[in-house]
ZAMARGU-4260 file (C-alpha; in steps of 0.2 Angstrom, whole numbers, plus 5000, padded with zeros to 4 digits):
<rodrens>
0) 4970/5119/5048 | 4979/5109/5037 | 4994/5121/5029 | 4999/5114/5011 | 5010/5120/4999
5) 5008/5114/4980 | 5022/5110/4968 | 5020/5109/4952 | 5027/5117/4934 | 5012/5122/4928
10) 5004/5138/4934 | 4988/5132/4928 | 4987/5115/4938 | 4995/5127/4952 | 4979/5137/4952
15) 4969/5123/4948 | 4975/5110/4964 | 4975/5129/4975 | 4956/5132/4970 | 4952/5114/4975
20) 4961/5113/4991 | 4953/5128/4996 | 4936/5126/4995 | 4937/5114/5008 | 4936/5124/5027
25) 4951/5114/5035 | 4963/5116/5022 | 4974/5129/5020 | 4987/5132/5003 | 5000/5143/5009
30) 5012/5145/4995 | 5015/5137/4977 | 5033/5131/4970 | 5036/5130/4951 | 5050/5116/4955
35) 5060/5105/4966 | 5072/5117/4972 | 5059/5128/4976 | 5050/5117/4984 | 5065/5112/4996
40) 5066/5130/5001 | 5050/5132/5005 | 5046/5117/5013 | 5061/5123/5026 | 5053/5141/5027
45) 5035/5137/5029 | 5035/5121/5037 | 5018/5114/5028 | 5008/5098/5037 | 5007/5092/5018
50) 5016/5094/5003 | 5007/5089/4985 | 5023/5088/4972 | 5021/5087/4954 | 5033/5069/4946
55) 5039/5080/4931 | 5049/5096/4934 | 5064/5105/4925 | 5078/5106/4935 | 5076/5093/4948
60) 5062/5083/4947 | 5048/5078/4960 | 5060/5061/4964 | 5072/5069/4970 | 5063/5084/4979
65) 5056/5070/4988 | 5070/5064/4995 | 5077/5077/4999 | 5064/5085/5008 | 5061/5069/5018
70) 5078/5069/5023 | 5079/5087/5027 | 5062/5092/5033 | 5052/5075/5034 | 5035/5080/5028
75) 5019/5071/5021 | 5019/5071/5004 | 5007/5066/4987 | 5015/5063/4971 | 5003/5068/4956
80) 5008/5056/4941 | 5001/5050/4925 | 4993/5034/4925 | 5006/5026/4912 | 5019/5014/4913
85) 5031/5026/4912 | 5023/5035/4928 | 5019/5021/4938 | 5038/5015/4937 | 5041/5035/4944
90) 5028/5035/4956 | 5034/5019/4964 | 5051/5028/4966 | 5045/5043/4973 | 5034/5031/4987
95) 5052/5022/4991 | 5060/5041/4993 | 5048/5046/5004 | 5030/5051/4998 | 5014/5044/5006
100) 5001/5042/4995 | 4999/5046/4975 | 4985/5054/4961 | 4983/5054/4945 | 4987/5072/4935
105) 4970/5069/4924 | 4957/5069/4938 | 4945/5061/4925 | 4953/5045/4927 | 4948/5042/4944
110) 4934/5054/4946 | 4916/5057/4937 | 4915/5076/4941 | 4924/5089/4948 | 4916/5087/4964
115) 4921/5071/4968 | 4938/5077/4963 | 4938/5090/4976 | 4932/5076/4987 | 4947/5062/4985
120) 4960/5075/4985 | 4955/5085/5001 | 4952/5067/5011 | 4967/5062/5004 | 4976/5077/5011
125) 4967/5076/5027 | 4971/5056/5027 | 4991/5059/5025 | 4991/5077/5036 | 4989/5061/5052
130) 5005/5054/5048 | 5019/5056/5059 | 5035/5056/5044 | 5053/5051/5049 | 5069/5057/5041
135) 5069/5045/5026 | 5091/5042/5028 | 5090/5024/5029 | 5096/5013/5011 | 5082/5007/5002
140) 5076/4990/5002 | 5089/4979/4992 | 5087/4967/4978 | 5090/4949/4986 | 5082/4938/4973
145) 5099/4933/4968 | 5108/4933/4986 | 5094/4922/4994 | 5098/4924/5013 | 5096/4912/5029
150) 5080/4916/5038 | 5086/4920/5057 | 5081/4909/5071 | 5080/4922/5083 | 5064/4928/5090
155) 5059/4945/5086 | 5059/4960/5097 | 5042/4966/5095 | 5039/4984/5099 | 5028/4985/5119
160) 5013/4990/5110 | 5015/4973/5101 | 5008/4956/5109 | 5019/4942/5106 | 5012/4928/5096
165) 5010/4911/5103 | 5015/4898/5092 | 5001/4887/5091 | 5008/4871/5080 | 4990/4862/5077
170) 4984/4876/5065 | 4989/4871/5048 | 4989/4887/5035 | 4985/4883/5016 | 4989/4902/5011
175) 4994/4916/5015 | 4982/4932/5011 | 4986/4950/5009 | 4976/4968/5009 | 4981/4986/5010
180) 4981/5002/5000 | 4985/5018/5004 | 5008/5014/5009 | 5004/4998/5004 | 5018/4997/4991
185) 5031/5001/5005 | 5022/4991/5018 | 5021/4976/5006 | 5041/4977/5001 | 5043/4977/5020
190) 5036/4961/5023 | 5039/4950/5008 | 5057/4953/5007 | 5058/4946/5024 | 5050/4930/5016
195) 5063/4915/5010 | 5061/4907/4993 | 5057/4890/4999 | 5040/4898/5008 | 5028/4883/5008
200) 5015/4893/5006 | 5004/4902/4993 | 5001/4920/4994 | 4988/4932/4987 | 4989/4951/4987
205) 4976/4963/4982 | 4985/4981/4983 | 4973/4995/4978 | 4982/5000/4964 | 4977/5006/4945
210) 4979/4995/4931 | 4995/5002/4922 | 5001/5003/4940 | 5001/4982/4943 | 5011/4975/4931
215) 5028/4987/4937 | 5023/4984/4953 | 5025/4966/4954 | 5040/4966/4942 | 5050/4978/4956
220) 5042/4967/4971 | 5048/4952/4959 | 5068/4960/4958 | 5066/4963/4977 | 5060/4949/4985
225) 5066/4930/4986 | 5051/4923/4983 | 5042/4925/4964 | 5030/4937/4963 | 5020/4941/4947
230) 5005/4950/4942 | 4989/4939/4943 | 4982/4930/4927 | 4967/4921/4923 | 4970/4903/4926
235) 4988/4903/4935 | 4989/4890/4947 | 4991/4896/4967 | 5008/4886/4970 | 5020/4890/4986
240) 5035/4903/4985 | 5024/4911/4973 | 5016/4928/4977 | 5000/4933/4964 | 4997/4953/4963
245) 4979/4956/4958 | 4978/4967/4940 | 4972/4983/4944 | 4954/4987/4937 | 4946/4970/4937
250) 4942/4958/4953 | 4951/4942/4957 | 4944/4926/4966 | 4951/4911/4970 | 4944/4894/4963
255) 4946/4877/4964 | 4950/4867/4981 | 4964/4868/4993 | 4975/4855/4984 | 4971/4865/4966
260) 4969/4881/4969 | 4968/4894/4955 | 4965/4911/4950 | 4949/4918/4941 | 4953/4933/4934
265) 4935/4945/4932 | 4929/4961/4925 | 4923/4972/4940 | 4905/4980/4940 | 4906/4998/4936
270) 4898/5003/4955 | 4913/4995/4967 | 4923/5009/4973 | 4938/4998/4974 | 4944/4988/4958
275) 4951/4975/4965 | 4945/4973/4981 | 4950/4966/4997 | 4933/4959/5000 | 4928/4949/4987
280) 4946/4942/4985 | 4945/4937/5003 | 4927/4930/5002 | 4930/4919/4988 | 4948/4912/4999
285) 4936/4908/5013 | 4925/4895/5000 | 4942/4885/4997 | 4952/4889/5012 | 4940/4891/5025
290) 4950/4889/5042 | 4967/4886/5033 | 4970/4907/5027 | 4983/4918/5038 | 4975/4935/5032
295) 4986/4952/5034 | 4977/4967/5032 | 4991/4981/5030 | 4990/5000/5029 | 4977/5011/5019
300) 4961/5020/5017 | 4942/5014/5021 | 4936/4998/5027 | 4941/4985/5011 | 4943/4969/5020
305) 4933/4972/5035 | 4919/4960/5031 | 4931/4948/5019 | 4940/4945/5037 | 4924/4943/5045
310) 4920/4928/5033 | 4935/4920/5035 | 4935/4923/5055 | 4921/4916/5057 | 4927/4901/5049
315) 4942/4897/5058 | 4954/4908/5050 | 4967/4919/5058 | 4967/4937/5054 | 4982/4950/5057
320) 4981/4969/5056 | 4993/4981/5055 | 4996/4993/5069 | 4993/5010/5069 | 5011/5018/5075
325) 5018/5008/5056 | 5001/5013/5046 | 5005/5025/5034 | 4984/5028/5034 | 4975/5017/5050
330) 4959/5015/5041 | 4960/4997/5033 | 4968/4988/5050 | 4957/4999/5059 | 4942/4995/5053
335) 4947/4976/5055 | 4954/4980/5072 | 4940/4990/5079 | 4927/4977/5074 | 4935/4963/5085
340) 4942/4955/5069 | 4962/4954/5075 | 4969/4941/5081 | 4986/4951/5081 | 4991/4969/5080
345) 5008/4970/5073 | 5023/4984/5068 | 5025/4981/5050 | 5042/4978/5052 | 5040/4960/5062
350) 5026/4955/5051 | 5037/4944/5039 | 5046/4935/5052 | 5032/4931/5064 | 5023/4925/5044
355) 5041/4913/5045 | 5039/4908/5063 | 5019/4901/5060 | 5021/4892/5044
</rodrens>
């Protein structure tokens, strides 16, 4: 059984998140907290496998429950928000204090019933309840755009469940292609702000993500990183140094050829589960960089970018996968992995220095 405890304000989405939870067989709710000081105590006493914690709270909000229950009592956690701009700049703080995976308050916005409701949030739960959590005491990730930093020579020290990279000089990458979801936002501010500002590269990123959530996102990738990253507009020009986030709700293909490459900026048909995709991105990178795309598929849910790889493997590409000790979820990479996609299987944390070493 999967123990959670619910926090929230409000005894009605209390109830509401409780009645939910339980009707699925493996889940188990096993106390509720009205607010964030509560919900340090408790988590202390009761020891949940997941926490679900309400953003807004008087008192102390869900932010700052966040981190310190992930320092205290590291524990997986799923922030409820609202799908504004104002909560996707909240939501993004509570992922880089701690919390694993997020959902919307209003269940309307990203379900058609309460059925497939119940669905999401119990294989969310279940999806996070894998996660082996570490005490979050470590300083968060700093702004370098204006402290641009020498890029070490040294080789890394992979991990032993890591292979090390061979250094093949003849393959010539035209860009640099990157998928992921579920701890995608840390996993993504892990490896770019690895990457100097004279990258010679292109890069591409479709981040499962909704559509008030893309532009903040980008802007705080953007302050963090050396490189330039902005969200994704119809027409802008792939150019290197220059990372283009995919706007949430709509697909995003790459045009042109591999000297002019641009961006094509599409309304998504109503029956995709994933808006944008992995997929289709990566399928329309294969038509203009067929055997020149480095392709990172990162942490998250499902199977998005399985058969985008595959395309582009077939090709000549070269596809990387997250491994699963770094995943926050090891269902993307997985799926990659476990379909003899891989050509490496790296810790997130050497990702962006072996990207250095190959370009």
């Amino acid at each position: 059984m999967i123990k959670v405890l619910v926090v929230d304000d409000s005894g009605f989405f209390r109830r509401r998140i409780g009645e939910m939870l339980g009707a699925d067989s493996e889940i188990e709710v096993i106390g509720y907290a009205s607010n964030g000081e509560e919900a340090i105590s408790m988590a202390s006493q009761l020891k949940p496998g997941v926490i679900t914690m309400d953003i807004e709270m008087p008192g102390m909000n869900g932010i700052e429950a966040t981190k310190r229950i992930m320092k205290e009592t590291p524990t997986p956690i799923i922030m409820f928000s609202s799908l504004t701009t104002e909560g996707a700049q909240a939501t993004l703080d509570a992922l880089e204090a701690g919390a694993l995976d997020y959902l919307p308050k209003r269940f309307q916005d990203i379900a058609k019933d309460i059925d497939e409701a119940k669905l999401l949030l119990c294989d969310r739960v279940k999806a996070v309840a894998r996660t082996r959590v570490k005490s979050t005491s470590k300083p968060a990730i700093p702004v370098n755009k204006t402290k641009p930093q020498a890029v070490s020579q040294k080789k890394s020290e992979a991990p032993v469940e890591n292979r090390p990279i061979r250094h093949d000089r003849s393959i010539k990458f035209g860009i640099l292609a990157i998928g992921t979801s579920t701890g995608g936002p840390v996993a993504l501010q892990t490896v770019l702000t690895t990457i100097p500002a004279n990258f010679p590269l292109p890069i591409i990123i479709v981040q499962h993500m909704p559509a008030t959530f893309t532009p903040t996102f980008a802007k705080r990738l953007d302050q963090q990183c050396e490189i330039t990253v902005k969200e994704a507009q119809d027409g802008d020009q792939l150019k290197p140094g220059v990372a283009l986030l995919a706007p949430g709700g709509k697909q995003m293909l790459i045009k042109g050829n591999n000297g002019e490459a641009f961006v094509k900026i599409e309304e998504s048909e109503p029956s995709l589960t994933y808006k944008p995709s992995v997929d289709i991105t990566f399928r329309s990178v294969s038509r203009v960089y067929p055997d020149k795309t480095l392709a990172i598929i990162l942490t998250g849910m499902g199977a998005d970018g399985r058969e985008g790889c595959r395309e582009l493997k077939n090709l000549g590409s070269e596809i990387w996968a997250q491994d699963e000790a770094s995943c926050v979820v090891y269902g993307m990479p997985a799926a990659v992995v476990e379909s003899g996609l891989a050509d490496h299987v790296l810790d997130v944390s050497i990702i962006g220095q072996q990207i250095i070493s190959r370009v």
